[in-house]
C-alpha angles and dihedrals in degrees: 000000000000113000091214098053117109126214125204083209140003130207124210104198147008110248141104100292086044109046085045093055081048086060102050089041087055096043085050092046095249129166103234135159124203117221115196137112096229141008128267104012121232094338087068091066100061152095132239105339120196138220102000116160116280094013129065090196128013136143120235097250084051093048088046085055094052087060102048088052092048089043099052095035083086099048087035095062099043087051089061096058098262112142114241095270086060098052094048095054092055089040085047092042079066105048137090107233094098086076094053143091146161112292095262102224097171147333099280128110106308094007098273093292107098148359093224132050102273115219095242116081107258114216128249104223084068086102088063102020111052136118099257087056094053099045087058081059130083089196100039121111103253089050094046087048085055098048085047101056090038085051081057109044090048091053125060091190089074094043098048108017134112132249135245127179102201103169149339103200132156087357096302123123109209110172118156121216111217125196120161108327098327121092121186111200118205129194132186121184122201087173134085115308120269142137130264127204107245110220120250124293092003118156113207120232105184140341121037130268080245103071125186135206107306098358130128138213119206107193137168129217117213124270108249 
């Protein structure tokens, strides 16, 4: 590398967070330099990775992939010819900001996040989906999300114990976890609503036998 050259940005490192920061200095015409000795950090390296944004299941050779791909869609357009507006719309065609908006933290202007307009389109829904709603909520997401980490962190079985995928039948998703001698089922139904029989002497931990569209029961079966 040329000791006299001058970067508007340089990025240490290949991972998510970099390649990410590579991305916003292309879209703004930046002269940037990207300094790693391989792509996609440590996600790269492994296996099967869950729930990241934009994949429900990927591997990380096939996420690194994914990078490389977004990274080079801005320097790739403007190769073949194409103006800067051009470029962007592709570049913007791959990215994931159409699936963002400002955390919506109430329904006040601007939803709570900010004095001033963010750049980034805010949705509308934020008057009736917001946090301060659904904290007023006992179903809503961000309190089901709180009984579900208390319910962990109270139980060890569900911090230590093993798993077990028992069935995915009639769109319903029933796996155990097992420590010791305690076991926890949990079973979430995307199907139509119907009740289940507990099995004796079951507590129930969270959740209700009659379970709706998209609801879930966590129960536990007594220890012999």
């Amino acid at each position: 590398m040329d000791g006299n050259l001058m970067y508007d940005l340089i990025v240490v490192g290949a991972g998510p967070a970099g390649i990410t920061a590579s991305v916003y200095a292309a879209r703004k015409k930046m002269d940037f330099l990207i300094v790693t000795g391989d792509l996609g950090g440590q996600a790269a390296l492994s296996g099967d990775i869950e729930n990241y944004t934009g994949y429900q299941f990927i591997t990380g050779p096939e996420l690194a992939q994914k990078f490389k791909e977004h990274l080079e869609q801005f320097k790739l357009a403007m190769k073949e010819g194409k103006t800067h507006e051009e470029a962007l719309k592709i570049g913007n065609n791959n990215n994931r900001d159409k699936s963002r908006s400002p955390m919506q933290w109430s329904s006040d202007t601007l939803s709570g996040f900010s004095s001033t307009k963010s750049w980034i389109a805010l949705n509308p829904d934020y008057i009736t989906l917001n946090v301060a709603q659904q904290i007023k909520d006992a179903e809503s997401m961000l309190s089901k999300y709180k009984q579900l980490i208390a319910l962990r962190n109270s139980e060890p079985v569900l911090q230590y114990g093993s798993y077990k995928k028992l069935s995915i039948k009639d769109d319903c998703i029933h796996f155990i976890r097992s420590y010791h001698n305690s076991k926890i089922n949990v079973i979430i139904n995307f199907g139509k609503p119907y009740t289940i029989d507990l099995p004796d002497n079951s507590i129930v931990l969270l959740g209700s036998p009659i379970l709706k569209t998209d609801d879930f029961i966590i129960f536990k079966q007594a220890q012999n």
